[in-house]
PDB file with SEQRES, HELIX, SHEET and CRYST1 records, atoms N, CA, C and O in Angstrom:
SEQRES   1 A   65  UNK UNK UNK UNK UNK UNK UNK UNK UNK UNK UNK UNK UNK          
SEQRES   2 A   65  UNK UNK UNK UNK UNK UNK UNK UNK UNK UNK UNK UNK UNK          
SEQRES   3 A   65  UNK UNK UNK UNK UNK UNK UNK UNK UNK UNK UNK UNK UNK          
SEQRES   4 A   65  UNK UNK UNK UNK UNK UNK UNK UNK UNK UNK UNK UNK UNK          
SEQRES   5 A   65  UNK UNK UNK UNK UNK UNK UNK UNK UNK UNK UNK UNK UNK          
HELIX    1 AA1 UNK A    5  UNK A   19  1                                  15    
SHEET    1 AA1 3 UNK A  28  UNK A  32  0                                        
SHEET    2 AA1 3 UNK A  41  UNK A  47 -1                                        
SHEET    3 AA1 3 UNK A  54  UNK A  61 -1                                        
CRYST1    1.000    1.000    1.000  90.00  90.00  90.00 P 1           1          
ATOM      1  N   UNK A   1      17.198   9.879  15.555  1.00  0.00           N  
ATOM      2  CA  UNK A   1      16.719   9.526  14.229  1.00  0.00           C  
ATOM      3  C   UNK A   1      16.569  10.809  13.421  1.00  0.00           C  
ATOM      4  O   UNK A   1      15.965  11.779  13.879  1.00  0.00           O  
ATOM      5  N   UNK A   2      17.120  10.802  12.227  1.00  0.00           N  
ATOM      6  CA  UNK A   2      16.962  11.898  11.182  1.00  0.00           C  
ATOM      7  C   UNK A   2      15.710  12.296  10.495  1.00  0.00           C  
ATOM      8  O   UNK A   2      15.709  11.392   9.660  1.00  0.00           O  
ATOM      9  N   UNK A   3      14.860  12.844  10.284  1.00  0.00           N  
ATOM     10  CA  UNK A   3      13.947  13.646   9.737  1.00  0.00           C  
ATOM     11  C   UNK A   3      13.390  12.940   9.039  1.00  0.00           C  
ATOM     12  O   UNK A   3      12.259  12.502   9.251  1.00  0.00           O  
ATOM     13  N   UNK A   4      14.299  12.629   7.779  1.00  0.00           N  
ATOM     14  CA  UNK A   4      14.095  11.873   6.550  1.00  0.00           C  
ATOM     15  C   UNK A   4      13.895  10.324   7.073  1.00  0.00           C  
ATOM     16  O   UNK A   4      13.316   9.516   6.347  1.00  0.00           O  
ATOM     17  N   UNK A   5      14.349   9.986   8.236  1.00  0.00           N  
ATOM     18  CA  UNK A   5      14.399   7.978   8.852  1.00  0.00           C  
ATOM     19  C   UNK A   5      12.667   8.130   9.166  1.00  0.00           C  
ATOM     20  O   UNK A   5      11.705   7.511   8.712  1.00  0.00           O  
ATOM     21  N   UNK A   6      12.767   9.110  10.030  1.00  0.00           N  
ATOM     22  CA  UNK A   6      11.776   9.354  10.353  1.00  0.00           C  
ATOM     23  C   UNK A   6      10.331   9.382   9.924  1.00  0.00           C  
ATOM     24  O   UNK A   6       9.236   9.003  10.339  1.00  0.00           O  
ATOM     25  N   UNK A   7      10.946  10.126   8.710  1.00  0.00           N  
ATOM     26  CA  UNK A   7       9.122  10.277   7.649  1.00  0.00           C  
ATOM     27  C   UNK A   7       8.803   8.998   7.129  1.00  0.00           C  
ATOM     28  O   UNK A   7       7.629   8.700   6.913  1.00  0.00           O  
ATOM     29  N   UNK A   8      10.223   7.803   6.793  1.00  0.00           N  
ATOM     30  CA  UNK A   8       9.946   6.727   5.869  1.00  0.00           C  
ATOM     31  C   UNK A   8       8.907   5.624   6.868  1.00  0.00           C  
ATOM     32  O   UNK A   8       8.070   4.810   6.480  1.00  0.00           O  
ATOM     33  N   UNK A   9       9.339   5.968   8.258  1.00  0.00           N  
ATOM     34  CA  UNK A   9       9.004   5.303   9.143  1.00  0.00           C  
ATOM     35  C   UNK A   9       7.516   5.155   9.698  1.00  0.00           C  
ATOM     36  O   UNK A   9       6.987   4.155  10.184  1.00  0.00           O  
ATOM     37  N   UNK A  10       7.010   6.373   9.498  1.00  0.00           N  
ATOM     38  CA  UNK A  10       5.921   7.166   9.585  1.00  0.00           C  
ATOM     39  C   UNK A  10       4.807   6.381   8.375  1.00  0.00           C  
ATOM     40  O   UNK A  10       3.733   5.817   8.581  1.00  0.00           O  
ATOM     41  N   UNK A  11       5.655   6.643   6.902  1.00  0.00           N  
ATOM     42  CA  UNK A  11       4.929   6.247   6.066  1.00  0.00           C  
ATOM     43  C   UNK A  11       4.713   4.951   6.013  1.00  0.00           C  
ATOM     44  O   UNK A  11       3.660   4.576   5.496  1.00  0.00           O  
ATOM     45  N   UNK A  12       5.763   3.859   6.592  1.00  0.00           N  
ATOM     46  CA  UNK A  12       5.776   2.979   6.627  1.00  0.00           C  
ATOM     47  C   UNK A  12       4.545   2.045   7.716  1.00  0.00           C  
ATOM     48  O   UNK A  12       3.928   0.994   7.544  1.00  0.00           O  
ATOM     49  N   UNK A  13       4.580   2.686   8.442  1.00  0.00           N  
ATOM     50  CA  UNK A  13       3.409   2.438   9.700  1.00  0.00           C  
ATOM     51  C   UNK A  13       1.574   2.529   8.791  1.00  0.00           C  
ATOM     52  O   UNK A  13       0.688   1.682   8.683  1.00  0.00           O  
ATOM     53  N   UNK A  14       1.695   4.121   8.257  1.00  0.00           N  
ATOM     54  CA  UNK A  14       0.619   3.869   7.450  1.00  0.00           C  
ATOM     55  C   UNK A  14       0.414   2.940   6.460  1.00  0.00           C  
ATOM     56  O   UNK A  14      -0.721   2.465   6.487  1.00  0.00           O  
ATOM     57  N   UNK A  15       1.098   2.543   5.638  1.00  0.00           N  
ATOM     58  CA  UNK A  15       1.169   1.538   4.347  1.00  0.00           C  
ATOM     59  C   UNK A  15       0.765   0.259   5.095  1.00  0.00           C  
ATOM     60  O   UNK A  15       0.003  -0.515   4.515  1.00  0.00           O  
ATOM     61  N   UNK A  16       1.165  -0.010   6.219  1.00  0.00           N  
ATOM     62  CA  UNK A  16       0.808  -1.735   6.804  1.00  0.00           C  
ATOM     63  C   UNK A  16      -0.559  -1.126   7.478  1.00  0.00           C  
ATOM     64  O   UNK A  16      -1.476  -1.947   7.436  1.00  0.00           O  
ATOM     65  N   UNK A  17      -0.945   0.258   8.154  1.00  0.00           N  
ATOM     66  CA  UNK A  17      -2.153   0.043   8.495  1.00  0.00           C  
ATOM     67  C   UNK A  17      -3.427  -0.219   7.321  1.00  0.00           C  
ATOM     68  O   UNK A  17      -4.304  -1.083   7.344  1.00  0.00           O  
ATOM     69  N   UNK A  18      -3.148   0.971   6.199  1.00  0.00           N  
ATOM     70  CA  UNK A  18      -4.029   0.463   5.103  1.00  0.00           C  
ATOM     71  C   UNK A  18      -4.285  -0.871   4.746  1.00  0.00           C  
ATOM     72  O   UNK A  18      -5.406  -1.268   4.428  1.00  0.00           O  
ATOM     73  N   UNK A  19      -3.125  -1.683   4.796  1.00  0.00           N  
ATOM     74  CA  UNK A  19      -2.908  -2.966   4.408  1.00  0.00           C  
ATOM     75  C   UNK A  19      -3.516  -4.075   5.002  1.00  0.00           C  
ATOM     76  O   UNK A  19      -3.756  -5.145   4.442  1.00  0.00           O  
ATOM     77  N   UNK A  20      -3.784  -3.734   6.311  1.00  0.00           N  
ATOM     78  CA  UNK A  20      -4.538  -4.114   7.254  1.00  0.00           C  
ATOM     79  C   UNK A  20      -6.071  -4.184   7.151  1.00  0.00           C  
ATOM     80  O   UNK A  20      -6.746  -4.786   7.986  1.00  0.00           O  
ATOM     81  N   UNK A  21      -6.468  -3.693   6.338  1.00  0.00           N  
ATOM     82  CA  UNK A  21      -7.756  -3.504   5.939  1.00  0.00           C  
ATOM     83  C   UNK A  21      -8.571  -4.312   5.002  1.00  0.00           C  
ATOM     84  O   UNK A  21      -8.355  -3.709   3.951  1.00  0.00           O  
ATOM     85  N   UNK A  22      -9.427  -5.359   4.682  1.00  0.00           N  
ATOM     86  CA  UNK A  22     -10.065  -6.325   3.845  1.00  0.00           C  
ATOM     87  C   UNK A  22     -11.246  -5.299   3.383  1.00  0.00           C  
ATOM     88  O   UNK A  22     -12.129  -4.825   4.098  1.00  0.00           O  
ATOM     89  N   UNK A  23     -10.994  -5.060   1.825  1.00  0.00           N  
ATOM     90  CA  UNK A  23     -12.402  -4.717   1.511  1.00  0.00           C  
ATOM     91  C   UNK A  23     -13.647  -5.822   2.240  1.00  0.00           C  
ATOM     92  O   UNK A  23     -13.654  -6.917   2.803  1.00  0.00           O  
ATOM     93  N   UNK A  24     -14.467  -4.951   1.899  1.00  0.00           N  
ATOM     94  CA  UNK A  24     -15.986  -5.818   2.541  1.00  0.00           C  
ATOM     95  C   UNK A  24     -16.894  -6.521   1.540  1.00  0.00           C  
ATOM     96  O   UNK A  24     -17.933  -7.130   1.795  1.00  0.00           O  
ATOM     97  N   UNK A  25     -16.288  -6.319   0.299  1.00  0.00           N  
ATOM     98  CA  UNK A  25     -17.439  -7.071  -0.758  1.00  0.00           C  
ATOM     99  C   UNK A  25     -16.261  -8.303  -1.503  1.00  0.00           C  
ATOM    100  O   UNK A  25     -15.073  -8.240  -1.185  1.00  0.00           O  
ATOM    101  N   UNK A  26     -16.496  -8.809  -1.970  1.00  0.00           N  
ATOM    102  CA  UNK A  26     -15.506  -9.331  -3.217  1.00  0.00           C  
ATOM    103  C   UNK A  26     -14.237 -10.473  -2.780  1.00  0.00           C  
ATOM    104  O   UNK A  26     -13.393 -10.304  -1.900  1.00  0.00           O  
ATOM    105  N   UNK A  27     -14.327 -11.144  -3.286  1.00  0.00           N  
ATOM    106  CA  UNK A  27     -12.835 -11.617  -2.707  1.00  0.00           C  
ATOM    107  C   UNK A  27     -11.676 -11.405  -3.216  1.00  0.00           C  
ATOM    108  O   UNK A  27     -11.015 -12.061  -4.021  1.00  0.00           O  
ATOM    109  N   UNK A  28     -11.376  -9.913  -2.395  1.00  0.00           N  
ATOM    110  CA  UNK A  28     -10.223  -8.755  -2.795  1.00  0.00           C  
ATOM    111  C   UNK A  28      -9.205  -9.050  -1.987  1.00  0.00           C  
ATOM    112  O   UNK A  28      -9.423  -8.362  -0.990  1.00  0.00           O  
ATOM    113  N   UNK A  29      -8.370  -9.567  -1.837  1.00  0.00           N  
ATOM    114  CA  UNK A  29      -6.925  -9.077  -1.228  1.00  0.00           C  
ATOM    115  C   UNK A  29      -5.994  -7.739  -1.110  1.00  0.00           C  
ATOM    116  O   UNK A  29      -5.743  -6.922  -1.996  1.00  0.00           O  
ATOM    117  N   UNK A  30      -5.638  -7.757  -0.001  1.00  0.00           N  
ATOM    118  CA  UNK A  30      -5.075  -6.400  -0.064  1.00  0.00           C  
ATOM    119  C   UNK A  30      -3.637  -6.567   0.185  1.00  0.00           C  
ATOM    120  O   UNK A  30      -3.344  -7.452   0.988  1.00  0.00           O  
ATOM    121  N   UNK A  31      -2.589  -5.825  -0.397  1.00  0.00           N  
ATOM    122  CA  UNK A  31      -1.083  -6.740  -0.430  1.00  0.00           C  
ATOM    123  C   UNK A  31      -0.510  -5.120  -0.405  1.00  0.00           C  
ATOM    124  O   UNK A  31      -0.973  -4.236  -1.126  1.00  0.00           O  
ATOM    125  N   UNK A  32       0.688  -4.913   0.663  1.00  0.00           N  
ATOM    126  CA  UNK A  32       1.482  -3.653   0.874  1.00  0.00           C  
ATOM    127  C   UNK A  32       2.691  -3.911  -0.152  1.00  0.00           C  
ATOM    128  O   UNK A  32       3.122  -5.054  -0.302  1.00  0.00           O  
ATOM    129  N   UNK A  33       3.095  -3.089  -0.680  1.00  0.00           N  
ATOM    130  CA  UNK A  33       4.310  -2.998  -1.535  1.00  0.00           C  
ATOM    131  C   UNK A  33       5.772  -2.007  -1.070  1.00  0.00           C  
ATOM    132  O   UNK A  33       5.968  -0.825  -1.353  1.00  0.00           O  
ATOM    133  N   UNK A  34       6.387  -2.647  -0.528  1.00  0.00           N  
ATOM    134  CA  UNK A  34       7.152  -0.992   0.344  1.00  0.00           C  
ATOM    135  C   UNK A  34       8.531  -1.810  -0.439  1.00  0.00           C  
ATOM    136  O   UNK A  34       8.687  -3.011  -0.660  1.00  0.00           O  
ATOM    137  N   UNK A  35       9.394  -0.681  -0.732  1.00  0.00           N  
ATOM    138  CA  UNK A  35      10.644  -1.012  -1.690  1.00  0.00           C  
ATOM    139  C   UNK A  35      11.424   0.482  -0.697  1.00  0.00           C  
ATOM    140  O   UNK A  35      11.247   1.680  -0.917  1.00  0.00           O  
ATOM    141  N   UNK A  36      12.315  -0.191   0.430  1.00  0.00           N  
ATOM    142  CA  UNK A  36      12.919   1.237   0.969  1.00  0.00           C  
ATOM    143  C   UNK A  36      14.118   1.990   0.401  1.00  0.00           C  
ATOM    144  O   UNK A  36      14.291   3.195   0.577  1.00  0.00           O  
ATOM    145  N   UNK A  37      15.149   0.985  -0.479  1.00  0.00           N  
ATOM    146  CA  UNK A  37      15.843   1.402  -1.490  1.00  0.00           C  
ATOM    147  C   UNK A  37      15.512   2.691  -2.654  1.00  0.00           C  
ATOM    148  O   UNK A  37      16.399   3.487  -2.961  1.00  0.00           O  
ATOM    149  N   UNK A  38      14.344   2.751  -3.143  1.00  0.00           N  
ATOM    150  CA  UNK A  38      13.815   3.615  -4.090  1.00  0.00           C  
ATOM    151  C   UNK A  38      12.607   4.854  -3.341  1.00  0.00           C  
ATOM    152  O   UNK A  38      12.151   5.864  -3.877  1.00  0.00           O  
ATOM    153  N   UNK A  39      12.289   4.201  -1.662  1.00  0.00           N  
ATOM    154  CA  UNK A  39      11.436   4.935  -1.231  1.00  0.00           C  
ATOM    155  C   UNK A  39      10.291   5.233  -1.849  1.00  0.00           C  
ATOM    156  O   UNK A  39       9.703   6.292  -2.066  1.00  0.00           O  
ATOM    157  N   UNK A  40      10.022   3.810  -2.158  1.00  0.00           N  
ATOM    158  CA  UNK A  40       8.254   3.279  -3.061  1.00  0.00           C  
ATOM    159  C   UNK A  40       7.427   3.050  -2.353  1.00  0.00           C  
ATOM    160  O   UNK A  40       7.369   1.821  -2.326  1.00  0.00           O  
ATOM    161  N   UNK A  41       6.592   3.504  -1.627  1.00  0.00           N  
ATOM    162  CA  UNK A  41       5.427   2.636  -1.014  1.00  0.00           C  
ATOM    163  C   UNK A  41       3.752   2.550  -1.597  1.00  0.00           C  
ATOM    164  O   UNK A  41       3.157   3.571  -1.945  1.00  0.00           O  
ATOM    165  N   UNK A  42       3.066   1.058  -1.641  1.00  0.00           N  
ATOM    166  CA  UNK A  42       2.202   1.250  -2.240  1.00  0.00           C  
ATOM    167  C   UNK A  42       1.197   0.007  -1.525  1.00  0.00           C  
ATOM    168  O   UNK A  42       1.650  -1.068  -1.132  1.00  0.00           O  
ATOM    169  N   UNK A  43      -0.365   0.439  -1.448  1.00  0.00           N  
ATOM    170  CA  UNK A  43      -1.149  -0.521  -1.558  1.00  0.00           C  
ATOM    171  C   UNK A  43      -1.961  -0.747  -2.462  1.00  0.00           C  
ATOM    172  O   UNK A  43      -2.325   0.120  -3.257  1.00  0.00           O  
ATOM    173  N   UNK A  44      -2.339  -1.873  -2.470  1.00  0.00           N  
ATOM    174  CA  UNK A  44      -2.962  -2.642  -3.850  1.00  0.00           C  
ATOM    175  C   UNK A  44      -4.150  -3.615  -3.326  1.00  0.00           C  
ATOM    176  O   UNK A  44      -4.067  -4.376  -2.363  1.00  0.00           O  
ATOM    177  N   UNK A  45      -5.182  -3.439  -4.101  1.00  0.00           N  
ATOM    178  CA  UNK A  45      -6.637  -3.935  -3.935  1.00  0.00           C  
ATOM    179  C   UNK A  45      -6.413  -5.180  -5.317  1.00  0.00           C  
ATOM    180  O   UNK A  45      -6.396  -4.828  -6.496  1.00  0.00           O  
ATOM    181  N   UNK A  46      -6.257  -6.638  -4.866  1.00  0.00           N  
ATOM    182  CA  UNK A  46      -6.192  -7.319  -6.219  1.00  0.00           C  
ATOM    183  C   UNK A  46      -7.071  -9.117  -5.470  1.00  0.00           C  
ATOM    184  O   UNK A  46      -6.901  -9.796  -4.458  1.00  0.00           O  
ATOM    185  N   UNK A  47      -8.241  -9.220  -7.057  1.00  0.00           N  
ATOM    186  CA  UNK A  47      -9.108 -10.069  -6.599  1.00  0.00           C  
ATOM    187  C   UNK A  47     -10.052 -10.061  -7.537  1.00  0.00           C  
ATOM    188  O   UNK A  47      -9.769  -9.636  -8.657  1.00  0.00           O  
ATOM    189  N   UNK A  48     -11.393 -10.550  -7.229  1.00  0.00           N  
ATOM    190  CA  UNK A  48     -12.745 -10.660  -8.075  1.00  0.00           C  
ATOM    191  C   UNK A  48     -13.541  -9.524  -7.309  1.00  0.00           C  
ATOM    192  O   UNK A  48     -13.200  -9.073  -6.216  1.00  0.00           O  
ATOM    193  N   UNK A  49     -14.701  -9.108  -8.070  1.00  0.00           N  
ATOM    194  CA  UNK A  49     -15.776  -9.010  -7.121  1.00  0.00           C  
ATOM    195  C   UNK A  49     -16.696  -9.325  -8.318  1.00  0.00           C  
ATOM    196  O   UNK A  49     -16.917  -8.871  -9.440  1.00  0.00           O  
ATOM    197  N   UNK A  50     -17.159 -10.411  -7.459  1.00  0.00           N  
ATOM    198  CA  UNK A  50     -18.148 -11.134  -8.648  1.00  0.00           C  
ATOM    199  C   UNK A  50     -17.235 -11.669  -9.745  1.00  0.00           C  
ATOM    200  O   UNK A  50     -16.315 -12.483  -9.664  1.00  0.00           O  
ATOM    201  N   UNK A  51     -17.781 -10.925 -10.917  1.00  0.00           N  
ATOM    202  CA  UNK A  51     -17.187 -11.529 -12.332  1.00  0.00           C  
ATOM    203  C   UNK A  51     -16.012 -10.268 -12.747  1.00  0.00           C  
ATOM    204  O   UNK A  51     -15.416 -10.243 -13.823  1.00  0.00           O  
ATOM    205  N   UNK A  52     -15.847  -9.295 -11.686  1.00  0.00           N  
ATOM    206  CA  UNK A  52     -15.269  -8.069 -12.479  1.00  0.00           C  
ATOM    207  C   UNK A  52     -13.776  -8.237 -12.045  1.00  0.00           C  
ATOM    208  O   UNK A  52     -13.664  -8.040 -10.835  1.00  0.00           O  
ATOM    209  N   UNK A  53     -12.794  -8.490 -12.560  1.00  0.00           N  
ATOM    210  CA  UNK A  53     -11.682  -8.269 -11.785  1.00  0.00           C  
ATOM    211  C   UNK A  53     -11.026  -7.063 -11.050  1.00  0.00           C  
ATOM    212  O   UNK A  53     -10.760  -6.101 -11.771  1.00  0.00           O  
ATOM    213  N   UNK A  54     -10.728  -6.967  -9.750  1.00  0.00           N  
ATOM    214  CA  UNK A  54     -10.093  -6.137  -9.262  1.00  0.00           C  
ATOM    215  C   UNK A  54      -8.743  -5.885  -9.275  1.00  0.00           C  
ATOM    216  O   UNK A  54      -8.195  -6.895  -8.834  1.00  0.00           O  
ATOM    217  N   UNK A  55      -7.655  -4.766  -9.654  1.00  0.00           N  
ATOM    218  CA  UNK A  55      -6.341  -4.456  -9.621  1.00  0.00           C  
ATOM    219  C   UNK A  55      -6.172  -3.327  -9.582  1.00  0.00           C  
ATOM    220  O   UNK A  55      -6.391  -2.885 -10.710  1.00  0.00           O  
ATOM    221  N   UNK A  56      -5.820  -2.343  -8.728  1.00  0.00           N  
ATOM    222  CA  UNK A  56      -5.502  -0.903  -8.276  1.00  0.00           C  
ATOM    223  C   UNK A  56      -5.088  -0.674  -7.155  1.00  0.00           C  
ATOM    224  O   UNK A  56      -5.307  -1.386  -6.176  1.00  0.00           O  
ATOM    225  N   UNK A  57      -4.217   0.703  -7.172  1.00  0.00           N  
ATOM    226  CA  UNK A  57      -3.808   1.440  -5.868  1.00  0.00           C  
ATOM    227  C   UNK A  57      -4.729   1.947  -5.192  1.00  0.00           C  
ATOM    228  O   UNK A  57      -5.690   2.545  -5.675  1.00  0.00           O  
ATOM    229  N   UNK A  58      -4.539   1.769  -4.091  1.00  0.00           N  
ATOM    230  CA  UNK A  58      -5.112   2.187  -2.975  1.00  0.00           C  
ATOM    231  C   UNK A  58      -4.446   3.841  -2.294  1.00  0.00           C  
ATOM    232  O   UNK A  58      -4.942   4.848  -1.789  1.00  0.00           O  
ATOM    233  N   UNK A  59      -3.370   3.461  -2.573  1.00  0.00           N  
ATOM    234  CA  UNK A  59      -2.209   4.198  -1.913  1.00  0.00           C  
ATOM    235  C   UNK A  59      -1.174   3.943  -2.296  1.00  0.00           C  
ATOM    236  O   UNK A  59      -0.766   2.781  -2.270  1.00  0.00           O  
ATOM    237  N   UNK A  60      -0.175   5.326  -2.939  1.00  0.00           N  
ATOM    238  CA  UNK A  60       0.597   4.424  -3.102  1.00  0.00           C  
ATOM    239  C   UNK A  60       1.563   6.787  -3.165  1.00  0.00           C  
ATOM    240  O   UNK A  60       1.124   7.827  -3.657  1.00  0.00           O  
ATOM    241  N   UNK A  61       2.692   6.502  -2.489  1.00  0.00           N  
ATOM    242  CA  UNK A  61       3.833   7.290  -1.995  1.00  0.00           C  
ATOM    243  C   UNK A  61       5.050   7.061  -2.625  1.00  0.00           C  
ATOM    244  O   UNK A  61       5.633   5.990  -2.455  1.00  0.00           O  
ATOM    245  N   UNK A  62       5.514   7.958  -3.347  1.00  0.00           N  
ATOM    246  CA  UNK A  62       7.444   7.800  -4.228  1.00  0.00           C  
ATOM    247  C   UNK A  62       7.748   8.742  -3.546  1.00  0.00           C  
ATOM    248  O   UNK A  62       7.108   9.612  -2.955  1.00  0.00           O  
ATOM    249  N   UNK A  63       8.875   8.488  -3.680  1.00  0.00           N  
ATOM    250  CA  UNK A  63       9.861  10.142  -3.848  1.00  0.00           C  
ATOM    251  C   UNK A  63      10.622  10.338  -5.252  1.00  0.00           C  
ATOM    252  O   UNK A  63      11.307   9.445  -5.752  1.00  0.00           O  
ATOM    253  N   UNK A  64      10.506  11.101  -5.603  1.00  0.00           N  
ATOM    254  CA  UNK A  64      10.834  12.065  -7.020  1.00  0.00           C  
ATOM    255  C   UNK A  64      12.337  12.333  -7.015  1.00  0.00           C  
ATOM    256  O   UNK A  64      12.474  13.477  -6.582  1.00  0.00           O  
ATOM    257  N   UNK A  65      13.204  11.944  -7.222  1.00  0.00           N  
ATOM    258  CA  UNK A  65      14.191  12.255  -7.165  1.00  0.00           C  
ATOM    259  C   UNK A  65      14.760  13.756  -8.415  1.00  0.00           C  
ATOM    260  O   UNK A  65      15.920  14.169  -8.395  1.00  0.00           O  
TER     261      UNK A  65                                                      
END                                                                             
């Protein structure tokens, strides 16, 4: 495996572990975003807590071309 297979693979492992994770307050969902074509990876916190809406990265990895 090449260097570069390698790192996506790497990152890829982290992105589903974050993803893996339920905030503890709110009824937040947590949803992985991985696009390996563009080498996008991202997590996202999206939900209520209470009356406030939740939508943001958690994490989230490009590459810059």
């Amino acid at each position: 495996m090449d260097k570069l297979a390698r790192y996506r693979e790497i990152i890829r492992q982290l992105i589903f572990d974050y993803a893996s994770h339920k905030p503890a307050n709110g009824q937040i969902e947590t949803e992985a975003v991985i696009d390996l074509e563009r080498d996008h990876y991202e997590v996202l916190h999206i939900g209520w807590d209470e009356v406030r809406r939740v939508h943001g990265s958690v994490v989230h990895i490009y590459r810059y071309y």
